[in-house]
C-alpha positions as CSV (number, residue, x, y, z in Angstrom):
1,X,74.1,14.7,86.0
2,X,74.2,13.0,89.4
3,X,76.6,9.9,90.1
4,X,74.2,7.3,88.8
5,X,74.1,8.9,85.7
6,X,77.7,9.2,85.1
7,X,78.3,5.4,86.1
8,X,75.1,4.3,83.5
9,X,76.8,6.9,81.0
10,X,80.2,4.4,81.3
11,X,78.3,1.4,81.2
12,X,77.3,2.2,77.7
13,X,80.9,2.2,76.7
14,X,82.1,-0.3,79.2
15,X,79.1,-3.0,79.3
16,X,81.1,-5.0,82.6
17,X,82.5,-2.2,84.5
18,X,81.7,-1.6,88.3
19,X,83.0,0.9,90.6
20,X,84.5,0.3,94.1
21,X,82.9,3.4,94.8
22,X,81.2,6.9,94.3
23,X,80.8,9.9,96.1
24,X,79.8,13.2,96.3
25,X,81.6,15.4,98.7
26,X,80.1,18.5,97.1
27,X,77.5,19.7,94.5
28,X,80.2,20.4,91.8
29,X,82.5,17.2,92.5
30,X,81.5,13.4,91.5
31,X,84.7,11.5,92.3
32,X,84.8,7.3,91.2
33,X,87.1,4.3,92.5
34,X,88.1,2.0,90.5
35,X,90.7,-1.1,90.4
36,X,94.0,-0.3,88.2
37,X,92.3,-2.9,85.2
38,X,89.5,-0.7,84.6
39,X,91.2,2.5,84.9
40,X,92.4,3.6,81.4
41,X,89.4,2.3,79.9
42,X,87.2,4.2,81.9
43,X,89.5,7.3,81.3
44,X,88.7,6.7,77.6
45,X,84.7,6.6,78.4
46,X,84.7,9.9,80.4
47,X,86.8,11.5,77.6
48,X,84.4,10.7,75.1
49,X,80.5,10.6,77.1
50,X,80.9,14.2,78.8
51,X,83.4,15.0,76.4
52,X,86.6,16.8,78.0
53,X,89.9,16.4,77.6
54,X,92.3,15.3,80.5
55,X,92.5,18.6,83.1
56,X,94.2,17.0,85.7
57,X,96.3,13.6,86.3
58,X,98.6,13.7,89.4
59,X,99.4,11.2,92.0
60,X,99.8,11.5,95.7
61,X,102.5,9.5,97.9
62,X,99.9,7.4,100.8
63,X,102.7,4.8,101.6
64,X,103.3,5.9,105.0
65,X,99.3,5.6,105.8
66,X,98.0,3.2,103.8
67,X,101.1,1.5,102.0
68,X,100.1,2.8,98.6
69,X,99.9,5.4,95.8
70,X,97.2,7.4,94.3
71,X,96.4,8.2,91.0
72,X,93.3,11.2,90.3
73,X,92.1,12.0,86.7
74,X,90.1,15.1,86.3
75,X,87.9,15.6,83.9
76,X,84.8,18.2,83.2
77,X,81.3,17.9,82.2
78,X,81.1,21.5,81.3
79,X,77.4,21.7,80.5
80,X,76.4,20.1,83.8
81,X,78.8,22.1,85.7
82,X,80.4,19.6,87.3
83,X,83.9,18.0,87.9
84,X,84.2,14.1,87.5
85,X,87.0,12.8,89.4
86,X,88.8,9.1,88.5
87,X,90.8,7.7,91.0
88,X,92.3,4.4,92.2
89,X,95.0,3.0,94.2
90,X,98.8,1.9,92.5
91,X,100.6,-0.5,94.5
92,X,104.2,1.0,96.3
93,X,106.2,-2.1,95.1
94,X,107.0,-1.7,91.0
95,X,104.2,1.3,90.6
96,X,103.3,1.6,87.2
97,X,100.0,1.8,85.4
98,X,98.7,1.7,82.0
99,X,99.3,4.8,79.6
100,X,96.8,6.7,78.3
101,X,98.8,8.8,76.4
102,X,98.6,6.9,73.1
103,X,94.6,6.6,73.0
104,X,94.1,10.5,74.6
105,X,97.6,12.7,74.0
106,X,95.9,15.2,76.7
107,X,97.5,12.7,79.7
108,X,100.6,13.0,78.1
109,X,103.1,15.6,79.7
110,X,100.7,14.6,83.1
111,X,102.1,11.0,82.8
112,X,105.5,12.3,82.1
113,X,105.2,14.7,85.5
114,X,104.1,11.7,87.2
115,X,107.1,9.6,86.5
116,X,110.0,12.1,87.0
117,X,108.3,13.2,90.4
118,X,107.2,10.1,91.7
119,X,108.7,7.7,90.1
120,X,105.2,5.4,88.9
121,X,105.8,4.5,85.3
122,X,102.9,5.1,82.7
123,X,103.3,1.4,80.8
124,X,103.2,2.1,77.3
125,X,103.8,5.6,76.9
126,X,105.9,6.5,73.6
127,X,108.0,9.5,75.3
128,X,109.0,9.1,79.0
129,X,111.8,12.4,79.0
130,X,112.2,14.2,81.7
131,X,110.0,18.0,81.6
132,X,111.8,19.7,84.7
133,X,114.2,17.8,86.5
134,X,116.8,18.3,83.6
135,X,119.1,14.9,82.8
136,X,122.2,17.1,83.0
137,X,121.5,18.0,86.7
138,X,119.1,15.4,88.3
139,X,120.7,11.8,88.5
140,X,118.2,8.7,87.6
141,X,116.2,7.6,91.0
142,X,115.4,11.4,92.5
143,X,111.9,11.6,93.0
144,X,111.0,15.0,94.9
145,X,107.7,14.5,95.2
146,X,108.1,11.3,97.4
147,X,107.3,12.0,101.2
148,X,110.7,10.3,101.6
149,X,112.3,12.6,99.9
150,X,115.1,14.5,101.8
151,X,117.6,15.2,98.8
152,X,118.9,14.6,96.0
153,X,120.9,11.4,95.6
154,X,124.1,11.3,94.0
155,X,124.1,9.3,90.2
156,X,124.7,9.1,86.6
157,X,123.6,12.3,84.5
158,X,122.2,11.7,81.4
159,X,121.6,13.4,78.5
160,X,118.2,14.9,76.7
161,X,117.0,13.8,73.3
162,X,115.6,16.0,71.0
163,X,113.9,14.7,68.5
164,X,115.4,15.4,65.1
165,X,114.2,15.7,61.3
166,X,116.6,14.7,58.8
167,X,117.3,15.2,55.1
168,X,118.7,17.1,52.4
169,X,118.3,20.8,53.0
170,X,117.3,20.2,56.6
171,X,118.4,22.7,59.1
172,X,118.1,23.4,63.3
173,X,117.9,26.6,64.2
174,X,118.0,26.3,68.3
175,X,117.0,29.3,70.1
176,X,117.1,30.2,73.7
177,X,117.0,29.0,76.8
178,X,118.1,32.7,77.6
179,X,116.1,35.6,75.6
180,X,116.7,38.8,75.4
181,X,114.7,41.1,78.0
182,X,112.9,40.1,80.8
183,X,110.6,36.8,79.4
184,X,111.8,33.1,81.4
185,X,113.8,30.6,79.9
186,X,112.9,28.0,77.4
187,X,114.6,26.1,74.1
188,X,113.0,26.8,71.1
189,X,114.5,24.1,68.5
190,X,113.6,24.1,64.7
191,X,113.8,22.5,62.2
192,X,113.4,24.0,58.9
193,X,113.3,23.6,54.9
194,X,114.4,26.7,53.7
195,X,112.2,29.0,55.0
196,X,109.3,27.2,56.4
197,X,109.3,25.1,60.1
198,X,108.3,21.4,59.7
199,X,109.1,20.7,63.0
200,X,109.6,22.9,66.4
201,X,110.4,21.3,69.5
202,X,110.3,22.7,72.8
203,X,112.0,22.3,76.3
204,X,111.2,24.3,80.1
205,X,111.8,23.3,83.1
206,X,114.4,26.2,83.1
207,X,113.0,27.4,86.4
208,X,111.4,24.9,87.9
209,X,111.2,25.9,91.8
210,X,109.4,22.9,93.3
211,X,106.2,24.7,94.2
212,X,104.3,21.7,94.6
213,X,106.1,20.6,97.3
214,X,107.1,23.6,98.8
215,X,103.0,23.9,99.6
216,X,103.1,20.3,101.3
217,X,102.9,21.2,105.6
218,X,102.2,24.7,105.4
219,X,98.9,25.9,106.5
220,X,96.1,27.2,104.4
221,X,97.0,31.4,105.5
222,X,100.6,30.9,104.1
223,X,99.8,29.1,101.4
224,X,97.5,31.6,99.8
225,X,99.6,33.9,99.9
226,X,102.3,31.6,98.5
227,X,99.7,30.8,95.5
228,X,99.6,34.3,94.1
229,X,103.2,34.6,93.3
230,X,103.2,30.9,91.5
231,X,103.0,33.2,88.1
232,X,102.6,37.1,88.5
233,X,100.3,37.6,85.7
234,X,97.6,35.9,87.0
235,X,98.4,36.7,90.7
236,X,94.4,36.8,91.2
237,X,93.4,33.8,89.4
238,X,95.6,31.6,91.8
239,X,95.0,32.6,95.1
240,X,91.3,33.4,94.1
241,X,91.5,29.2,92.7
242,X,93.3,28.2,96.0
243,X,90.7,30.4,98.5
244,X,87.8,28.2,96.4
245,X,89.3,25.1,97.3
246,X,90.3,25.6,100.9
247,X,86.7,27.1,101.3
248,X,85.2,23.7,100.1
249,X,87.2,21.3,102.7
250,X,85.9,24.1,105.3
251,X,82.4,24.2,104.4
252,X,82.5,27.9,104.4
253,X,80.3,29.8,101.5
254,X,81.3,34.0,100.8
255,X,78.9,36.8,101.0
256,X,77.6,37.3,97.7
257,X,79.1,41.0,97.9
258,X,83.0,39.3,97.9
259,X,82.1,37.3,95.4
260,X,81.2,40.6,93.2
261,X,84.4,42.5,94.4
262,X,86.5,39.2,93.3
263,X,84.8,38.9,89.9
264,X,85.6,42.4,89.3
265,X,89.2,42.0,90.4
266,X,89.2,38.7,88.0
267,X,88.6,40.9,85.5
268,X,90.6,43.8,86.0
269,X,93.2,41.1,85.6
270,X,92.2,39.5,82.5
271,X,92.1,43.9,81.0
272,X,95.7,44.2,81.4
273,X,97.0,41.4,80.2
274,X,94.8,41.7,77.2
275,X,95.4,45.1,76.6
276,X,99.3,44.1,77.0
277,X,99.0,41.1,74.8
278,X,97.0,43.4,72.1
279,X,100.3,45.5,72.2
280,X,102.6,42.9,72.2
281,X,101.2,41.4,69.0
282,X,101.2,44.7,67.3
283,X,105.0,45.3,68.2
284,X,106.1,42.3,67.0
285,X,105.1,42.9,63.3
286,X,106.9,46.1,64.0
287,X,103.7,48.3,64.5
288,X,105.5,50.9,67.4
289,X,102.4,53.2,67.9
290,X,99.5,50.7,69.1
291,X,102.1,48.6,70.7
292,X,103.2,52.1,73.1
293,X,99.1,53.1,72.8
294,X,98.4,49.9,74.6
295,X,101.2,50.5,77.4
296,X,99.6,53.0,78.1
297,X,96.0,51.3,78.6
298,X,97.7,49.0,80.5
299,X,99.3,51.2,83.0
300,X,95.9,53.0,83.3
301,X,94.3,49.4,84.5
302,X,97.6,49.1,86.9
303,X,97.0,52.3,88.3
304,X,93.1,51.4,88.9
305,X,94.0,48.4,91.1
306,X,96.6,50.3,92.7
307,X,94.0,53.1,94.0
308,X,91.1,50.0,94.4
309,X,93.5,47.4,96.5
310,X,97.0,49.1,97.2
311,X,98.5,46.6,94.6
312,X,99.2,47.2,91.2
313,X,98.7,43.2,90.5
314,X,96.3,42.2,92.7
315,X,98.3,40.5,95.4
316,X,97.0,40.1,99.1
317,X,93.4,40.6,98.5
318,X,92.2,37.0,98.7
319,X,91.8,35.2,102.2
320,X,89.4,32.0,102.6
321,X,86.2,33.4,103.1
322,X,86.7,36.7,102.4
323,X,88.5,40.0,100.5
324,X,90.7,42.3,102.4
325,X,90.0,45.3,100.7
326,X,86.2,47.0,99.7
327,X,85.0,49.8,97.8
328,X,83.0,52.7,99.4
329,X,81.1,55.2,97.3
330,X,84.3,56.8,96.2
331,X,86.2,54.0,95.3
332,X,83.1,52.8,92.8
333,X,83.1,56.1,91.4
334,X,86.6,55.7,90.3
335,X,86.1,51.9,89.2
336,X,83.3,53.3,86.7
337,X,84.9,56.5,85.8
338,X,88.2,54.7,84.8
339,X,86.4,51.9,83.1
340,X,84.5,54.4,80.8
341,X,87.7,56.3,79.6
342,X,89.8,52.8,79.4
343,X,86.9,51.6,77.1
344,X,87.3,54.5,75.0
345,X,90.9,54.3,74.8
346,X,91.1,50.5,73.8
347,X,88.0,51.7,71.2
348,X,90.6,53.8,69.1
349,X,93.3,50.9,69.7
350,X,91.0,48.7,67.7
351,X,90.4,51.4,65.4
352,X,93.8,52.0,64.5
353,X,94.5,47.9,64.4
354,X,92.3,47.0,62.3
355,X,92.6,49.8,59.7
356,X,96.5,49.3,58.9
357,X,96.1,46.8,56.2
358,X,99.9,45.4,56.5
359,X,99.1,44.7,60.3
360,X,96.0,42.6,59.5
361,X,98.1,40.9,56.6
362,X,100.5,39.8,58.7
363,X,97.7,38.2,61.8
364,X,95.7,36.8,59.4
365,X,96.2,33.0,58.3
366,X,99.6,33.2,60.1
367,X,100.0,30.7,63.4
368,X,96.9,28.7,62.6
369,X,95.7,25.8,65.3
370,X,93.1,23.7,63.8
371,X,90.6,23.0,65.8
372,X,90.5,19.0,65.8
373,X,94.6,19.2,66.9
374,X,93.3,21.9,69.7
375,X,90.7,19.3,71.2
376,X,93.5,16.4,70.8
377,X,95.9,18.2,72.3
378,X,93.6,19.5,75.5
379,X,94.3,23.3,74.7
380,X,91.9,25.6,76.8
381,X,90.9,28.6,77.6
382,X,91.5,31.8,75.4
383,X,93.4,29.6,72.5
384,X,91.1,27.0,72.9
385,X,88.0,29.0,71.9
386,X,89.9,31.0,69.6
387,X,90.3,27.3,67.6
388,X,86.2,26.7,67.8
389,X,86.0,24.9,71.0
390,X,83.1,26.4,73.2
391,X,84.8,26.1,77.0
392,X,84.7,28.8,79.5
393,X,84.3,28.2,83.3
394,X,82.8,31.6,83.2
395,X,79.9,30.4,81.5
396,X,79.4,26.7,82.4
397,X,80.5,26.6,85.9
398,X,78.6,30.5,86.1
399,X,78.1,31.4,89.5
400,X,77.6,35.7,89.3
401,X,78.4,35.7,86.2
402,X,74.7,33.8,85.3
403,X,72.9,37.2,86.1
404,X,75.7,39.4,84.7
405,X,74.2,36.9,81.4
406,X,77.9,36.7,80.2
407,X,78.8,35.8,76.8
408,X,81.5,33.6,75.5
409,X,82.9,34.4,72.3
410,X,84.7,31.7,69.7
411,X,86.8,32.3,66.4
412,X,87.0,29.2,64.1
413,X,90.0,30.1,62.1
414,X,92.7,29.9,65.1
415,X,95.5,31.6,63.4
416,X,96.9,34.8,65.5
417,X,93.6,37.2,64.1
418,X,91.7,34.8,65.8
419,X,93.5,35.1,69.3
420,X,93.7,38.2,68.6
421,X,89.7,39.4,68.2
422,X,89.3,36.6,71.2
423,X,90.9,39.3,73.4
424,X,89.0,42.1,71.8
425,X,85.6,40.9,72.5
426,X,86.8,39.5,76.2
427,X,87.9,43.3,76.9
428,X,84.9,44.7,75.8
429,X,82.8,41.8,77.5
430,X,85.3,42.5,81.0
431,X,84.3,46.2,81.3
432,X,80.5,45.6,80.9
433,X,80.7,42.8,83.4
434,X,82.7,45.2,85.9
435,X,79.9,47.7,85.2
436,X,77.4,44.9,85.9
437,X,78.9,43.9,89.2
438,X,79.5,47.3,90.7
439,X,75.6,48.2,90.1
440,X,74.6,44.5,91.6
441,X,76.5,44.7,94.8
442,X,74.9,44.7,97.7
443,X,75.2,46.3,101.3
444,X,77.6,44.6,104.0
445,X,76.6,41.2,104.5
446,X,77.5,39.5,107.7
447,X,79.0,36.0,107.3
448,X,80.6,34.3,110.0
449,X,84.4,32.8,107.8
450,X,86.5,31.9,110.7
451,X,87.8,29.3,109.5
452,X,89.0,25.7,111.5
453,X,91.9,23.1,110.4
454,X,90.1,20.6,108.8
455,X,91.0,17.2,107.2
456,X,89.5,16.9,103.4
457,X,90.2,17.4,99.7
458,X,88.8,19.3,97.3
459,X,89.3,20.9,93.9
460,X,89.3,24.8,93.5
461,X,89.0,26.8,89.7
462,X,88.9,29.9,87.8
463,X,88.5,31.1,84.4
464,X,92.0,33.4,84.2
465,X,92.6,35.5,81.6
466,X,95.1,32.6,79.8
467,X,92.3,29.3,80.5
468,X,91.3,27.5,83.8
469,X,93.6,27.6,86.9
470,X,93.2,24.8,88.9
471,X,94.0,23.6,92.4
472,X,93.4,20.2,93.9
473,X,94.0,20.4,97.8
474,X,94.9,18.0,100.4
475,X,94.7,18.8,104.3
476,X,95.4,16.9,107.6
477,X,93.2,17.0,110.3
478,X,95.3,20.0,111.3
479,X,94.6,21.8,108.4
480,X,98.1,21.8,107.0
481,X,98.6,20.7,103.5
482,X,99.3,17.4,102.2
483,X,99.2,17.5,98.7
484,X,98.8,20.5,96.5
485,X,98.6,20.1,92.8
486,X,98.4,23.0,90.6
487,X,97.5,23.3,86.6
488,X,98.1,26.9,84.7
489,X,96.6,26.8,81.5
490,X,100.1,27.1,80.1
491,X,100.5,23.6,81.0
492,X,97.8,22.6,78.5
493,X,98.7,25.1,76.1
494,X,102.7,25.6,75.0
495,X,102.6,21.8,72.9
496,X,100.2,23.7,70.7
497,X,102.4,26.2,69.2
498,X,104.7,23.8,68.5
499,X,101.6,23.1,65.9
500,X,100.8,26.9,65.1
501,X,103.9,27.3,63.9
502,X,103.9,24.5,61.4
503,X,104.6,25.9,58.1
504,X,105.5,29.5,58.9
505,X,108.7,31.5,58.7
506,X,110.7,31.9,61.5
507,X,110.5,35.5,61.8
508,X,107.0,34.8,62.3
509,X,107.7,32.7,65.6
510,X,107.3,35.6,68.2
511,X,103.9,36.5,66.4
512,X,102.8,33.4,66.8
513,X,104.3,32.6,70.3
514,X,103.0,36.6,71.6
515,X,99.2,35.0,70.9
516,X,99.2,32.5,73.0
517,X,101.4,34.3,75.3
518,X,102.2,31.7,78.1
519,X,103.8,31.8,81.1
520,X,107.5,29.9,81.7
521,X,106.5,30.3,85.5
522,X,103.5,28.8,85.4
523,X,104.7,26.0,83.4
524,X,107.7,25.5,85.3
525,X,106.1,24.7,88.9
């Protein structure tokens, strides 16, 4: 689907809409202007024509250029493999612009982000509180992501409202921000009757580091390094997202040999944390022996990187244009020999899952997203599919993985089983693609990747092991950054187990929370 298409594909929803513009700056990106009145509307037709949910809404601060600010929509057209960027202008004097949030809840917490940071009001939108600047700490007026923005200015705190659920034999049962062990911060508040939870509400922003604009004026070789320690589980899928998009603005493609060695580091990453996540569910229904069996995969898969790359988590392998590390002969007969015996070790871990009958009584039915909220909501990746809906960048925006022929797997019952066979099947599917890639490899390739400062924009993704990272970047004609804005899947995802949860027990919560398993970091940019 070309740029014509898209615009006749509108026109079927909007009979009188016209663009101010469309272009193409690269085969995977279609990016529309259009005035501030035709905006939501057209938001509304993309959502429902290609159909995708919202996967990026941010704004960027052009005052001091142009006088102005910018507001970008992302969206996906997954079977055409191709990103359809919305944008338009918003006046600097009384910035506001109409809410989506009531039509398509997937713009919601984006709309939210967009008016604590910057300070342009989403007209219309049903719940404006704060997600990371916290009321008791940030004064009313402090927009960070401003250019103009030096530091905070002194104010009137306020106070956060939870939302509360009253009636006879209603109770609140608030838990955290602080855990126990090592996990981040966040408030857990329920409401129950009796047992059951009719309502959970959640609140981050805990340990929110300004990330964003700590990436705004540093240039494109610190910044990817900066990327892969945004959230250390997916220390990969960042800096691999950030490379692609700093690779677009410089024109610069990669030897088809570093983009095998990165899909098999992509994988060795979504392994792990499956394998950890396997064990984490099994420990929190109190089942000691799988949970310590998959430590133990998990520290084999650790140990792999570690003799692949030097780095247990995959940090400091991606550069634009290339991968620091390579395997000889001997490093690929380790990758396959350790594959084999990790296979047959997570083999027996399914075995011994699956036959305790009180372990698979307590996953089954329990934390169940429907698939109709999932969509609504704009969940992706692993808890997406787990829910019935078919979206995997692996697969519809392919690249290797076309010849590898991967296959996407789906549950339709998304309860915690679900998740739960999800990561299974993606294991099982991650050691035949490393397989695949190692035999497909080719020789050294010369590429000439010296890369020059360069002014542009462009958008940059990966399938993680959690859902799609993505990074929309900004440069200067000197290459340095202007804008950076960065979505973890966990972003889309934590509202949804505040519907998972729905009707269970409270004991049940960490279950439930352990298979979606997302990240307080990468939430909390």
């Amino acid at each position: 689907m070309d740029g014509s298409e898209i615009i006749s594909g509108i026109k079927t929803k909007l009979q009188d809409f016209n663009a101010i513009s469309v272009s193409k700056n690269y085969s995977d990106e279609i990016c529309i202007k259009v005035d501030p009145q035709v905006f939501k509307d057209t938001c509304l037709a993309l959502h429902k024509i290609l159909p995708s949910p919202v996967m990026m809404l941010f704004a960027l601060d052009e005052r001091k250029a142009m006088g102005k600010f910018v507001i970008n929509a992302v969206f996906a057209s997954f079977r055409r493999s191709q990103w359809v960027i919305l944008t338009m202008d918003i006046p600097q004097e009384n910035p506001c612009f109409d809410s989506l949030a009531k039509s398509m809840y997937s713009a919601n917490l984006f709309e939210r982000e967009i008016w604590e940071m910057f300070g342009i009001e989403p007209k219309g939108n049903p719940d404006l509180r704060r997600l990371y600047l916290h009321d008791e700490v940030w004064p009313q007026g402090n927009y960070p992501l401003r250019k103009d923005f030096q530091k905070m200015k002194v104010g009137n705190l306020g106070e956060y409202k939870f939302g509360r659920v009253e009636g006879e034999g209603i109770f609140e049962v608030p838990v955290g921000p602080v855990h126990a062990g090592i996990i981040g911060p966040g408030h857990f508040r329920f409401s129950v009757a009796g047992e059951p939870i009719i309502n959970l509400e959640i609140r981050f922003g805990f340990t929110h580091r300004g990330v964003e604009k700590i990436f705004e004026g540093k240039s494109i070789s610190d910044a990817i390094r900066f990327s892969e320690r945004v959230s250390g589980d997916s220390s990969f899928a960042h800096s691999l997202s950030f490379a692609q998009a700093a690779e677009k603005i410089s024109g610069i493609s990669v030897s088809l040999r570093t983009a095998y060695l990165r899909g098999i580091f992509l994988e060795l990453e979504r392994m792990y944390n499956h394998a950890n996540d396997a064990g984490g569910i099994a420990l929190d229904v109190g089942f000691s022996f799988p949970a310590a069996y998959a430590s133990i995969i998990k520290e084999s898969i650790l140990a792999l990187n570690e003799k692949l790359t030097g780095s247990r988590y995959l940090k400091n392998i991606n550069s634009v244009g290339r991968v620091s590390v390579d395997f000889d002969g001997s490093k690929k007969s380790i990758l396959q020999e350790s594959i084999g015996k990790i296979k047959q070790d997570f083999d027996e871990l399914v075995k011994i899952l699956n036959s305790s009958v009180s372990f698979m009584d307590r996953v089954d039915t329990a934390g169940v997203l429907k698939k109709k909220t999932a969509f609504d909501l704009g969940v992706v990746g692993l808890a997406g599919r787990a829910s019935g809906i078919p979206t995997d960048l692996r697969k519809y925006f392919p690249g290797i993985y076309k010849e590898a022929k991967f296959k996407m797997v789906t549950q339709g019952a998304g309860d915690v089983l679900a998740r739960l066979r999800v990561r299974i099947f993606e294991f099982e599917e991650s050691c035949r693609l490393i397989e695949e890639f190692a035999a497909r490899m080719p020789g050294d390739e010369k590429i000439e990747n010296d890369p020059k400062p360069k002014e542009g924009s462009a958008l940059g993704y990966v399938e993680g092991w959690r859902g799609p990272v993505l990074y929309w970047l900004k440069t200067d004609s000197s290459g340095l950054i202007e804008r950076c804005k960065i979505v973890d899947p966990s972003f889309h995802n934590w509202q949804a187990l505040s519907y998972a949860v729905l009707g269970n027990i409270i004991p049940d919560f960490p279950l439930c929370n352990k298979s979606f398993d997302l990240s307080y970091s990468g939430n909390d940019l």
